[in-house]
C-alpha positions as CSV (number, residue, x, y, z in Angstrom):
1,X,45.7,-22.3,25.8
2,X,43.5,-22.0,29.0
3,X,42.2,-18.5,27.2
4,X,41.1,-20.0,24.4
5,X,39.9,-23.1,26.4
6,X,37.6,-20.5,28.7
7,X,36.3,-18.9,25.1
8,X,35.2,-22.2,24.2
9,X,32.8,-22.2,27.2
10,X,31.4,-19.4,25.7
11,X,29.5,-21.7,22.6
12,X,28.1,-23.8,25.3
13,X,26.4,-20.8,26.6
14,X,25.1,-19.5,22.5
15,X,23.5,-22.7,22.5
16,X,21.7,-22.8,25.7
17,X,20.5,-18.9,24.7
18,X,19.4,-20.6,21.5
19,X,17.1,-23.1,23.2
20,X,15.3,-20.9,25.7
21,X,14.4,-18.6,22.3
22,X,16.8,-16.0,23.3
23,X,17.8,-15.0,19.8
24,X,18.8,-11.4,19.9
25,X,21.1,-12.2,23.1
26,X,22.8,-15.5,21.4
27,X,23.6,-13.4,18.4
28,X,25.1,-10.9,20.2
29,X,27.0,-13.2,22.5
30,X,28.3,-15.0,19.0
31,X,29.3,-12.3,17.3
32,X,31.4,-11.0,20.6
33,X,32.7,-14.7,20.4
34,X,33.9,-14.7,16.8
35,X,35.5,-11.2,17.5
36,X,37.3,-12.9,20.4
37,X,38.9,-15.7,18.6
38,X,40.0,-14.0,15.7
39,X,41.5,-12.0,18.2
40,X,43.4,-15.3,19.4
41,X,44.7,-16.1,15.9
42,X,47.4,-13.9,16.4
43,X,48.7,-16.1,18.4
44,X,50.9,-18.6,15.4
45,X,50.7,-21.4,18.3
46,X,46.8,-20.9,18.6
47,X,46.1,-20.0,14.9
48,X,45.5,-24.0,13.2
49,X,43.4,-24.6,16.5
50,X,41.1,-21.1,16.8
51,X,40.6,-21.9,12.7
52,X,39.2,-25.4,13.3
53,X,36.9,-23.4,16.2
54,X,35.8,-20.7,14.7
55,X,34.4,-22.7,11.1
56,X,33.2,-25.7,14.0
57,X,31.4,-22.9,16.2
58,X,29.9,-21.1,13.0
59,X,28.9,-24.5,11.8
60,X,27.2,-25.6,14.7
61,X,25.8,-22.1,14.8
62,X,24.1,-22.1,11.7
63,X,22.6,-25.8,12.2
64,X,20.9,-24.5,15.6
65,X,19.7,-21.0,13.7
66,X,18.2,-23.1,11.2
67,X,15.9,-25.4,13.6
68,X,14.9,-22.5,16.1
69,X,14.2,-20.9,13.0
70,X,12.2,-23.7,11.6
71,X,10.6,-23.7,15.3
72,X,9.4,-20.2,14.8
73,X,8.0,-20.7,11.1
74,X,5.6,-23.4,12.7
75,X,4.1,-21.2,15.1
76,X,3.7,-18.2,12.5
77,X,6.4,-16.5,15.0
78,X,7.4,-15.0,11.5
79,X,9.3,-11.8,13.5
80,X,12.2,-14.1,15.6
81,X,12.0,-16.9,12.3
82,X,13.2,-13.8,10.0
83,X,15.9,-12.9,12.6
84,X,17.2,-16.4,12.7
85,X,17.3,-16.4,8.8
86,X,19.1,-12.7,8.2
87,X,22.0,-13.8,10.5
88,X,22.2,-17.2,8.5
89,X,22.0,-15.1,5.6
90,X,24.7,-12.9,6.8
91,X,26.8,-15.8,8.0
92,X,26.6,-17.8,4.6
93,X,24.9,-15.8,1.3
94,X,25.6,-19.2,-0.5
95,X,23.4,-21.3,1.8
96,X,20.8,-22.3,-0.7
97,X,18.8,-24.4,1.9
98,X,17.9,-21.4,3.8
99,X,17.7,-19.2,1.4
100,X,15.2,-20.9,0.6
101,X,13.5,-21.2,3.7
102,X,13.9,-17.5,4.0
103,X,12.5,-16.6,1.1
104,X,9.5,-18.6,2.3
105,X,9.4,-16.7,5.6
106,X,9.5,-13.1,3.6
107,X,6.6,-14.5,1.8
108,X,4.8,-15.5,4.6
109,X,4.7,-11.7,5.8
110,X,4.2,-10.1,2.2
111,X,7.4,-8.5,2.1
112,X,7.7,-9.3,-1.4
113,X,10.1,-6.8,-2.6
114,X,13.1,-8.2,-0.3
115,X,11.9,-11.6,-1.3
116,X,12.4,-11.1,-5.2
117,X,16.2,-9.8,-4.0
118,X,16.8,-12.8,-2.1
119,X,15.3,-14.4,-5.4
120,X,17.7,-13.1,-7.6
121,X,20.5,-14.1,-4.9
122,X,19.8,-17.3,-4.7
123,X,19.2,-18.0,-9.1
124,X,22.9,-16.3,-9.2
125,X,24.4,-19.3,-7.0
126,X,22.5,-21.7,-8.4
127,X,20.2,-22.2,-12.0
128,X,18.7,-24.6,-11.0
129,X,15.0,-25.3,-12.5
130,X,13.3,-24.8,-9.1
131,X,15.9,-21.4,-8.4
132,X,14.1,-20.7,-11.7
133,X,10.5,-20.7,-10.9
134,X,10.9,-19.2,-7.5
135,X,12.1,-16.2,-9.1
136,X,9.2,-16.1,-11.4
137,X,6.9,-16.7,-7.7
138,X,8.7,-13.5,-6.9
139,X,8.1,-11.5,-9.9
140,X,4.3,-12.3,-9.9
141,X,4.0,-11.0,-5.9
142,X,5.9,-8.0,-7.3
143,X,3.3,-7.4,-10.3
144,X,6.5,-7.7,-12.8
145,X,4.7,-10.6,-15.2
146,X,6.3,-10.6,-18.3
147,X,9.4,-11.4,-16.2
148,X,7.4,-13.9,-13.8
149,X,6.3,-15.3,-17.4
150,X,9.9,-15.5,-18.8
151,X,11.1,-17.1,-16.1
152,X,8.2,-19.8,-15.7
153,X,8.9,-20.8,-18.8
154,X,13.0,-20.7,-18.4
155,X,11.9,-22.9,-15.8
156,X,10.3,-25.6,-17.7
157,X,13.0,-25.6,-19.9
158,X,15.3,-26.0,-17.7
159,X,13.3,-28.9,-15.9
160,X,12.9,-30.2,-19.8
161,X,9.1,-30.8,-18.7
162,X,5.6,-30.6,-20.8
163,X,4.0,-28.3,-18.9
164,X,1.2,-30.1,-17.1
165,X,-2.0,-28.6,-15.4
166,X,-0.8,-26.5,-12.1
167,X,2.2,-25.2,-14.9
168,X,-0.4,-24.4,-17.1
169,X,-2.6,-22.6,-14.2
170,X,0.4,-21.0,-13.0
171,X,0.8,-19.2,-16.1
172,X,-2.7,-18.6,-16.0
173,X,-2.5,-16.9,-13.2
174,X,0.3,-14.8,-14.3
175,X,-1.6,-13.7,-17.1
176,X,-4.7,-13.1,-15.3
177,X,-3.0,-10.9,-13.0
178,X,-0.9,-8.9,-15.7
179,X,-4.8,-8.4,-17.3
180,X,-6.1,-7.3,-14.3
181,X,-3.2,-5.2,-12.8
182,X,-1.5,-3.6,-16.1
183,X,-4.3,-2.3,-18.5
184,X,-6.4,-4.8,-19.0
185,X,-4.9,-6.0,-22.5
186,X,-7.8,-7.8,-24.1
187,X,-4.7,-10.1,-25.3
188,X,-3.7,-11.1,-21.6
189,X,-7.2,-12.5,-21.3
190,X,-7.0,-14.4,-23.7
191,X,-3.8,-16.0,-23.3
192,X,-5.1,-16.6,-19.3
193,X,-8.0,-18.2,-20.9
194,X,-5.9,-20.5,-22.9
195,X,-4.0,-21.6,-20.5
196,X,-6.4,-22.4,-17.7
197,X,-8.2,-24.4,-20.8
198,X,-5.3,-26.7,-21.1
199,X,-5.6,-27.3,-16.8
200,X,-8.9,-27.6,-17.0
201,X,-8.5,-30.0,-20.1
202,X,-6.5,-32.4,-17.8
203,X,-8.0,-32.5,-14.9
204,X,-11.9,-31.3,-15.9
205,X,-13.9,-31.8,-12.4
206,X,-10.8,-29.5,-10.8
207,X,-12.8,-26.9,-8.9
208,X,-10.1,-24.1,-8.8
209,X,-9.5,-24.7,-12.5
210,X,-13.5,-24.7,-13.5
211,X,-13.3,-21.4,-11.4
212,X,-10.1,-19.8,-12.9
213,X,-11.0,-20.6,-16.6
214,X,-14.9,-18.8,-15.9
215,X,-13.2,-15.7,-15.0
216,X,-10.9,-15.6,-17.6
217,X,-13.6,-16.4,-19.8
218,X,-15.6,-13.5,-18.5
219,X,-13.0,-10.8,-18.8
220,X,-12.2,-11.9,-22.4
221,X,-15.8,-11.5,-22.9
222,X,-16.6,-15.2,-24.0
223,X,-19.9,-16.0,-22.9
224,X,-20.3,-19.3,-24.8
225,X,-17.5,-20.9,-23.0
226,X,-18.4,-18.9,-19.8
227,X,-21.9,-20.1,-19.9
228,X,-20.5,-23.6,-20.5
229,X,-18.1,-24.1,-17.6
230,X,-21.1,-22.5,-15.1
231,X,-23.1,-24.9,-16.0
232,X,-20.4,-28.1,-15.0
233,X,-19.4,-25.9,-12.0
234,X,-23.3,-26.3,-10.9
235,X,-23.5,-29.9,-11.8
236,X,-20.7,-30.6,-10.2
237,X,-21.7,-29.3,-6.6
238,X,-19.2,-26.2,-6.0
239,X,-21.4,-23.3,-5.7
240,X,-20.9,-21.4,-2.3
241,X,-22.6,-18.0,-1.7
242,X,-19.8,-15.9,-3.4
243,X,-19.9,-18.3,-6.6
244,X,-24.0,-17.6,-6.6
245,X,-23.6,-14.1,-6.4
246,X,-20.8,-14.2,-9.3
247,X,-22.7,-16.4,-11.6
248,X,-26.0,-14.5,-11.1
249,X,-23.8,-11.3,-11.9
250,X,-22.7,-12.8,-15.5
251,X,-25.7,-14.2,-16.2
252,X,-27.0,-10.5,-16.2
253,X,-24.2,-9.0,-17.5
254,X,-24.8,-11.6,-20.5
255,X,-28.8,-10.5,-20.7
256,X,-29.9,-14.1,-18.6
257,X,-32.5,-12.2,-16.4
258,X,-33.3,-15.6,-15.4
259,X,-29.8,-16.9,-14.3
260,X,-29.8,-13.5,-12.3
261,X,-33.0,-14.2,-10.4
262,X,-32.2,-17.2,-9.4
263,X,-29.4,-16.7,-7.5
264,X,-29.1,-12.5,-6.9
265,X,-30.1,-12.7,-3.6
266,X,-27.1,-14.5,-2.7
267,X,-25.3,-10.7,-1.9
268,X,-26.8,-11.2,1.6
269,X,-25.3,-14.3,2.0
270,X,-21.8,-13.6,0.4
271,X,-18.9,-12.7,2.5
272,X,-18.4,-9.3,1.5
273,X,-22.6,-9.4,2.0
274,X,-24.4,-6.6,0.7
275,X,-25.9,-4.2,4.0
276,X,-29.3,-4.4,4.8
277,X,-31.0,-3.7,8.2
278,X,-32.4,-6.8,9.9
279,X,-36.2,-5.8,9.8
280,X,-39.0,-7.6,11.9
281,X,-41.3,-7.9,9.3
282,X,-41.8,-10.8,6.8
283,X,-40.1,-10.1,3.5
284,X,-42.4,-10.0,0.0
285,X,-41.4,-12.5,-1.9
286,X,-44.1,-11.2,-4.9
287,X,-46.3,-14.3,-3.7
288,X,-48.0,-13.1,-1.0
289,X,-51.4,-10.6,-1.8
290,X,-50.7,-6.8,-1.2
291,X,-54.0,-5.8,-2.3
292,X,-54.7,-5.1,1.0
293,X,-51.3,-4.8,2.2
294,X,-48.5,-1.4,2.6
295,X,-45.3,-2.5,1.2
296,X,-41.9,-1.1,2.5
297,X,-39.0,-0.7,-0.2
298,X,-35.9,-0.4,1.4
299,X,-32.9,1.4,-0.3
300,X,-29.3,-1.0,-0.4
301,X,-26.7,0.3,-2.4
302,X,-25.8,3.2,-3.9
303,X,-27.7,6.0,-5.2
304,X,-28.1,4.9,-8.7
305,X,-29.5,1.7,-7.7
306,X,-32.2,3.2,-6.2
307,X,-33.0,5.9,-8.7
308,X,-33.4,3.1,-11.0
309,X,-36.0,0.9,-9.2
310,X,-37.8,3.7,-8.4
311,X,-39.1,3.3,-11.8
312,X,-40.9,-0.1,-10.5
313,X,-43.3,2.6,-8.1
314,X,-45.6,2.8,-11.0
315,X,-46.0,-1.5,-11.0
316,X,-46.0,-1.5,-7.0
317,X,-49.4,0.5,-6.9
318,X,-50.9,-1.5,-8.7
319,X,-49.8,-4.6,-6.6
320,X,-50.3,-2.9,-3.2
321,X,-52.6,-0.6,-0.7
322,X,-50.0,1.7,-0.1
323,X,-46.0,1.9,-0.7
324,X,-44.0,3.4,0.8
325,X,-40.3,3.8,-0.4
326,X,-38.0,4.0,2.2
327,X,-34.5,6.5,0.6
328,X,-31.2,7.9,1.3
329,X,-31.4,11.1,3.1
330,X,-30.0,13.0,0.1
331,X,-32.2,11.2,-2.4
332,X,-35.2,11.8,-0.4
333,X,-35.6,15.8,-1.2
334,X,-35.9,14.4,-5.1
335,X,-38.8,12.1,-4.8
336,X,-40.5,12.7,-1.6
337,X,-42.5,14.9,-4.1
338,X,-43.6,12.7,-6.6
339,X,-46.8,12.0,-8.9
340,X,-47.5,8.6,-7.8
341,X,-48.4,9.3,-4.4
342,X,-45.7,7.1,-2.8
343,X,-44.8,8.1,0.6
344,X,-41.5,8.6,0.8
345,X,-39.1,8.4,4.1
346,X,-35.5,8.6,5.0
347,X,-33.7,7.7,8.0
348,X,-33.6,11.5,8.3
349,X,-37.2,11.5,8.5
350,X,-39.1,8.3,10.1
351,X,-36.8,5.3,11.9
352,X,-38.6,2.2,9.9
353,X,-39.2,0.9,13.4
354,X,-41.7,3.8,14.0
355,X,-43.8,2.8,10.6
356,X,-46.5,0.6,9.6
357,X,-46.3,-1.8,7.1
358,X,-46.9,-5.6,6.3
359,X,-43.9,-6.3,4.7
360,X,-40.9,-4.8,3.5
361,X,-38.8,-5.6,0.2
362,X,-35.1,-4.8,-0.2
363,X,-35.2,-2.5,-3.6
364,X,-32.7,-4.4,-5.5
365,X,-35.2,-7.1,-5.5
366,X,-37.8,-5.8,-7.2
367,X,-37.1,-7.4,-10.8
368,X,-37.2,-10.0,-8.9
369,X,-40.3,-10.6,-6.7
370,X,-42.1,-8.9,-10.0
371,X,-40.8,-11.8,-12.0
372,X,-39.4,-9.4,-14.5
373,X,-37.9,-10.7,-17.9
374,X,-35.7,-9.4,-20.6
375,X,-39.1,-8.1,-22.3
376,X,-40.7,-5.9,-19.7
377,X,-37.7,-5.1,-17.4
378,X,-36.9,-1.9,-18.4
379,X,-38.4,1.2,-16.4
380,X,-38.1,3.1,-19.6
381,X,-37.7,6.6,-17.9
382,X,-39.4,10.0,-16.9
383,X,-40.9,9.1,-14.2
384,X,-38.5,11.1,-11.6
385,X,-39.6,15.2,-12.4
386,X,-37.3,17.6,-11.2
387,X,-38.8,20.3,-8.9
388,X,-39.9,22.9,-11.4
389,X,-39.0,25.7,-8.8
390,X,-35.7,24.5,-8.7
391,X,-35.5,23.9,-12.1
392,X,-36.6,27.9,-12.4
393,X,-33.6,28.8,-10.1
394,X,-31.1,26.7,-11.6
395,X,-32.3,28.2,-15.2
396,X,-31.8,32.0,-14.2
397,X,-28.3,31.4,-12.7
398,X,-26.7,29.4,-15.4
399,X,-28.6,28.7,-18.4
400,X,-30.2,31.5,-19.0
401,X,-29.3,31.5,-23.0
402,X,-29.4,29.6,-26.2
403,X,-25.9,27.4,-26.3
404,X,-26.4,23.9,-26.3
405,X,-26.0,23.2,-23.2
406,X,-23.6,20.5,-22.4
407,X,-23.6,18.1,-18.8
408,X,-20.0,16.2,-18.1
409,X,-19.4,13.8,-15.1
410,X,-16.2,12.1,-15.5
411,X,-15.6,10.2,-11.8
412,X,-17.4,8.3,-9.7
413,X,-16.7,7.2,-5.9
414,X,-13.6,6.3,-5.6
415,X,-14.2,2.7,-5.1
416,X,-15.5,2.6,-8.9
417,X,-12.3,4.6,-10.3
418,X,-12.3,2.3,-13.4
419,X,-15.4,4.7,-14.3
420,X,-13.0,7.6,-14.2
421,X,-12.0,9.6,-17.2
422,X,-9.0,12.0,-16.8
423,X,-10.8,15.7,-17.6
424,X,-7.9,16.3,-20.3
425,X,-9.4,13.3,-22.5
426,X,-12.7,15.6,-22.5
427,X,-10.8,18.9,-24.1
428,X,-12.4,17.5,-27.9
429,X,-15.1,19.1,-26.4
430,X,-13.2,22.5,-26.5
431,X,-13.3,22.4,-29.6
432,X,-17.2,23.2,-30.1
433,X,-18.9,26.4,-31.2
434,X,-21.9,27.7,-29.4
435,X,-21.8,25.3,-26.5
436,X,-21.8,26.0,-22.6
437,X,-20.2,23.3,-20.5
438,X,-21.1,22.4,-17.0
439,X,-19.4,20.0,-14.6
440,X,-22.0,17.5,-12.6
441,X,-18.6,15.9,-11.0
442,X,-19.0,16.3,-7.4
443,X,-15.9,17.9,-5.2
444,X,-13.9,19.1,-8.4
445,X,-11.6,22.2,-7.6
446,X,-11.6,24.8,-10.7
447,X,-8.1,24.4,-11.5
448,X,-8.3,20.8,-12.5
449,X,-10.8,22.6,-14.9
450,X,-8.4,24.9,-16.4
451,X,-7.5,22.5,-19.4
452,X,-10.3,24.2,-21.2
453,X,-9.6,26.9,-23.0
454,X,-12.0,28.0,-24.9
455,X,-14.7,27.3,-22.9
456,X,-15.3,27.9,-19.2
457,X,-16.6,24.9,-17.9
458,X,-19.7,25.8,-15.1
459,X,-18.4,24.1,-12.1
460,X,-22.3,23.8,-11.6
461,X,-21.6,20.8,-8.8
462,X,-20.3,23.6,-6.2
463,X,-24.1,23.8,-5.6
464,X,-25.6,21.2,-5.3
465,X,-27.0,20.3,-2.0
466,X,-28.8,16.9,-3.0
467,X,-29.6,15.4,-5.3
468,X,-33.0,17.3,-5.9
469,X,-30.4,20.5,-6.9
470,X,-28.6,17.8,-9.4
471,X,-31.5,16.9,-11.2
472,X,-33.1,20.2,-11.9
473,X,-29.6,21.3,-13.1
474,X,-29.4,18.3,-15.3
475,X,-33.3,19.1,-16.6
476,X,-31.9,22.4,-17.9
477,X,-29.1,20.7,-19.9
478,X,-29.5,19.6,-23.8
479,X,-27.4,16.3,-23.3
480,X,-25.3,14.7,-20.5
481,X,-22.3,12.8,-21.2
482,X,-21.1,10.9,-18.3
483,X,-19.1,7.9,-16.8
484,X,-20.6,8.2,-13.6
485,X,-23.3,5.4,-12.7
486,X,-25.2,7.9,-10.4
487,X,-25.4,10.8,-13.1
488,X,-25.6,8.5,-15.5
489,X,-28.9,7.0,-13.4
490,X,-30.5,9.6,-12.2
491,X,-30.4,11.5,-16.2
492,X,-32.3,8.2,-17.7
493,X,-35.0,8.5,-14.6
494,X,-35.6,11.9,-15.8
495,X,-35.6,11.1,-19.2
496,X,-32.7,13.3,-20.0
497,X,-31.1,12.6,-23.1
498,X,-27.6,11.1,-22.4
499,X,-24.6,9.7,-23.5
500,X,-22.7,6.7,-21.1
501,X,-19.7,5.9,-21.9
502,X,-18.5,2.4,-20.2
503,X,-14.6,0.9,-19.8
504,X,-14.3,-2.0,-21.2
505,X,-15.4,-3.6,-18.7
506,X,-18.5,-2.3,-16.7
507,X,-20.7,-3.2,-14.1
508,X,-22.5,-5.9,-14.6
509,X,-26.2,-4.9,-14.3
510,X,-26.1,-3.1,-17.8
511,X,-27.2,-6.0,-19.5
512,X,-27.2,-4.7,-23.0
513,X,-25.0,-2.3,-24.4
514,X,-25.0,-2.9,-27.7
515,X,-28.1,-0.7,-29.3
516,X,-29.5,2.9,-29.5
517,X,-30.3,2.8,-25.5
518,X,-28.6,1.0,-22.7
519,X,-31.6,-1.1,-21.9
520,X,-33.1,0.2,-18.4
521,X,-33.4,3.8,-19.7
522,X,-34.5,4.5,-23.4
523,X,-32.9,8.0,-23.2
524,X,-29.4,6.8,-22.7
525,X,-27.3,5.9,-25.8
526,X,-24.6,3.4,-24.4
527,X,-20.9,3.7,-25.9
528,X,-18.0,1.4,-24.9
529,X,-14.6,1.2,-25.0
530,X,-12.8,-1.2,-27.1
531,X,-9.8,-1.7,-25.0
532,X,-9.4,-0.7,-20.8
533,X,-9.0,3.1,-20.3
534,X,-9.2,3.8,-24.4
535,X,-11.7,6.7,-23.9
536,X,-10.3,8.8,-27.2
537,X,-12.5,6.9,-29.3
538,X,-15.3,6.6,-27.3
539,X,-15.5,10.3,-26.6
540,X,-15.0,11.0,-30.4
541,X,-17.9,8.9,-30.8
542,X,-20.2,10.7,-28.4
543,X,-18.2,14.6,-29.8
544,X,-19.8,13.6,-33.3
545,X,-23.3,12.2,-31.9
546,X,-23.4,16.1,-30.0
547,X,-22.1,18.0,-33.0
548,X,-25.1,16.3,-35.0
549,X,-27.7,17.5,-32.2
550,X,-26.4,20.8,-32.5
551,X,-27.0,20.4,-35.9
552,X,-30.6,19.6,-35.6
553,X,-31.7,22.1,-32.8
C-alpha cells in the first residue's frame, strides 16, 4: 500500500507540470504513471483501489488538458493547444466536447485534411444536427462541395429547420466555391446566385450578403441584377477601395465606360494596389492646359496594357507640346521608332528623375483624363509598324513562301493560366492543307509541339529578343489566333488580322465581345467560350473562319 500510496504523489506532480505549461514533460510523466499502476493491478489486494485511481487520475487529467488547452487557443498558441487536444484525443476518441474543440484548433492552423478525419470521427459517435454541419465545414475547407452540400442540407434536416439567411449564404458559399474551384459550371453560379438571393431577401441592407449575391451575379453573367445590387451597395455606404475597384471593373466589363471612370483609379488605393512610382510632378488630370506643356505617360501593368494605350499617342499630340511615353525595356525597341514623333524612354534608357516634363499620367488612365466614351474609345489599330528591316529578316528565314501563314499563342503568364489552352486542343489545325504554322508562345520546348503531325509547327518564339522581333514576325503572318492578352494586343496595334479566343470568363477590360471585333482593335474578331475551359468549339469556330480566308486568298 505505501507503493501505491508514493505513486499517488506522482499526479500531484502532472498537475503542477500542467500549470507551469510544461506539457510535453506532464504527458510523459502521465503516461509513465498509468504504466506504473497497471503494473500494481497485479496485486488482487491493490486491484479495486489502483481501478478507482487510474479512471480518477485520467479523469482529472483530461479536465486539466482541456483548460491549458483552452489557455493556449486564447493566445493563438495553436502548437502546445493541438498537443493538449491529440493526447485528449488519444485518451478518449468518444469525447465529443473536445473533439470539437480540436477540430476548431486544426482549423485555426488550416490543417484541413486532419480536420475533415476528426469530422468524420466525431458524426460516427454522434448525428447530431451540429456533428452534421461541421462535417459539411470540413468538406468545403477540403474543396469536396457536393459532399459539403449533402451534408448542409442533412444538417437542416436533421435540425428540422427552414433554412434562414446565414443557411442560405452558407450554401452560397458552397456553391460559389464549387464554381470557382471545379470548372466553373455556369449551373453552380447560378444556384450560388439563388441562394445568396434568398439571404439577401431576408435581411436586404446585409453588407456581406449585398457583396456575395454581386459576385455571384457577375460570374453567372447577370448584369441586370448585378447592376441592381451595385447600386444599393453604393447607397447604402459600403464601398471601400477594393469594392471601387471591383465595381469600376464590372461596369466595364458590362460596356459602362462611365461607371469605370469614376472609380478605376481606385487600383492605387486597393490593397493588392496596382505599382506605380511615386513621381514629384503633379499628375494630369485632362484639366489642366498642355498646349504648352510635355506630358509623361508612365507604363503600369503588363505589356498589353500599354501596347493598347499607345494608340491614345495620336490624341496626346494634339493636347500637348511634347509626349513623351515612358515603356518597358522590352517594349521600348518596338516603339522608340515611331511616326508620331513621341519620344520614347525606358528605365533602360533615361531614370524619369533625369527628364523634363510638367506632368506625368499613369497610362491606364488615359481613357480617362481624355474623357473617353463607349463611342470614341476605341484606338482602332495600325498605329504600332513593325520595323521593316526586321520584318525583311524575319521574312527570309521563315516565310519565305506562299502557305497561309498561321500565328498560335496558347498561354499567357502564369498568373493568367485561365487564358491557357492545352496545345493538343489546337491539333484541328493539323488538319489544314497549304498552311505553315508558327508558335508566338514564349519558352515552349519542341516536344510539347510534337502533337502535330502533319505539320511542323515554327517554334518561331525561340527568337525573339523583344518584342520588336515579335511583331515583325507576327507582320509576316496571314492570321493570328491567340489566348494570350499580350499577342493578342500587340496583333490589333498592328492591325494584324486576328482571332481571340476568351474562357468564359475574361478579363474585364474587353468590354464588348459580342460583334465582328472585340471593340479596342477593329482587326480582332472576338470568340468565347460557352462554358469554362470548353475550347473545342471555340477553336472550331476560328478552324472554319481560317479555312474561309484560305479560301479567299
Amino acid at each position: 500500500m505505501n507503493k501505491f500510496i508514493e505513486k499517488k504523489l506522482d499526479r500531484a506532480l502532472i498537475t503542477s507540470l500542467i500549470k507551469e505549461n510544461k506539457i510535453n514533460e506532464a504527458i510523459k510523466t502521465y503516461d509513465n504513471y498509468q504504466k506504473d499502476l497497471k503494473s500494481l493491478k497485479k496485486n488482487k489486494k491493490l486491484s479495486k483501489e489502483v481501478n478507482k485511481e487510474i479512471n480518477y487520475s485520467k479523469k482529472e487529467f483530461t479536465e486539466k488538458l482541456a483548460e491549458c488547452a483552452k489557455n493556449f487557443n486564447e493566445k493563438k498558441d495553436y502548437t502546445n493547444a493541438l498537443i493538449c487536444y491529440k493526447k485528449i484525443f488519444e485518451l478518449d476518441k468518444t469525447d465529443t466536447k473536445n473533439l470539437n474543440n480540436y477540430i476548431k484548433c486544426l482549423d485555426s492552423i488550416n490543417e484541413f485534411d486532419l480536420e475533415l478525419d476528426l469530422a468524420k470521427n466525431l458524426l460516427s459517435i454522434e448525428k447530431s444536427s451540429d456533428n452534421y454541419k461541421t462535417l459539411s465545414s470540413a468538406y468545403n475547407k477540403n474543396e469536396k462541395y457536393n459532399l459539403a452540400i449533402w451534408y448542409y442540407n442533412k444538417y437542416l434536416n436533421k435540425a428540422n429547420k427552414t433554412a434562414d439567411a446565414v443557411d442560405n449564404n452558407t450554401l452560397g458559399c458552397h456553391y460559389f466555391n464549387k464554381y470557382c474551384k471545379k470548372g466553373e459550371n455556369p449551373k453552380d453560379a447560378e444556384l450560388s446566385l439563388k441562394y445568396f438571393s434568398k439571404s439577401l431577401k431576408a435581411e436586404p441592407r446585409s453588407k456581406i450578403y449585398l457583396k456575395n449575391t454581386i459576385v455571384a451575379a457577375m460570374k453567372h453573367k447577370d448584369f441586370e441584377t448585378e447592376k441592381k445590387y451595385w447600386t444599393e451597395y453604393i447607397n447604402l455606404g459600403y464601398m471601400n477601395a477594393d469594392d471601387e475597384f471591383t465595381y469600376s471593373a464590372s461596369c466595364m466589363r458590362n460596356g459602362d465606360i462611365e461607371g469605370w471612370k469614376k472609380y478605376y483609379n481606385s487600383r492605387f488605393r486597393k490593397d493588392n494596389m496596382t505599382i506605380y512610382p511615386k513621381i514629384d510632378k503633379p499628375e494630369w488630370t485632362g484639366k489642366e492646359d498642355l498646349s504648352d506643356k510635355t506630358l509623361l505617360v508612365h507604363y503600369e501593368q503588363g505589356f498589353g496594357d500599354n501596347f493598347l494605350m499607345f494608340g491614345y499617342v495620336p490624341r496626346l499630340i494634339k493636347l500637348a507640346k511634347h509626349v513623351i511615353y515612358y515603356i518597358q525595356n522590352d517594349a521600348y525597341e518596338l516603339v522608340k521608332d515611331n511616326e508620331f514623333g513621341v519620344e520614347v524612354q525606358s528605365p533602360k534608357t533615361k531614370s524619369v528623375k533625369d527628364m523634363n516634363f510638367d506632368y506625368h499620367v499613369p497610362c491606364m488612365s488615359l481613357p480617362i483624363v481624355l474623357d473617353l466614351t463607349k463611342v470614341n474609345i476605341s484606338v482602332e489599330g495600325g498605329y504600332i509598324k513593325p520595323d521593316k528591316n526586321l520584318v525583311i529578316k524575319f521574312k527570309e528565314k521563315y516565310f519565305n513562301d506562299n502557305k497561309f501563314k498561321i500565328g498560335i499563342a496558347f498561354e499567357g503568364v502564369s498568373a493568367n493560366a485561365k487564358r491557357n489552352i492545352p496545345i493538343e486542343k489546337l491539333t484541328i489545325l493539323d488538319k489544314l492543307d497549304d498552311v505553315e504554322i508558327y508558335c508566338f508562345t514564349k519558352d515552349i520546348e519542341d516536344e510539347k509541339l510534337k502533337c502535330f503531325k502533319n505539320h511542323k509547327i515554327i517554334n518561331i518564339a525561340k527568337d525573339f529578343n523583344n518584342f520588336a522581333d515579335t511583331a515583325a514576325a507576327i507582320e509576316n503572318t496571314d492570321i493570328i489566333l491567340t489566348s494570350d492578352n499580350c499577342i493578342l494586343n500587340l496583333a490589333g496595334a498592328i492591325g494584324k488580322r486576328a482571332i481571340a479566343i476568351f474562357n468564359y470568363h475574361y478579363e474585364f477590360r474587353w468590354y464588348d465581345l459580342t460583334g465582328e471585333d472585340c471593340g479596342w482593335y477593329k482587326s480582332v474578331k472576338p470568340i468565347v467560350n460557352d462554358k469554362y475551359n470548353d475550347w473545342d468549339k471555340s477553336i472550331t469556330k476560328a478552324v472554319n473562319i481560317i479555312k474561309e480566308l484560305i479560301v479567299n486568298k
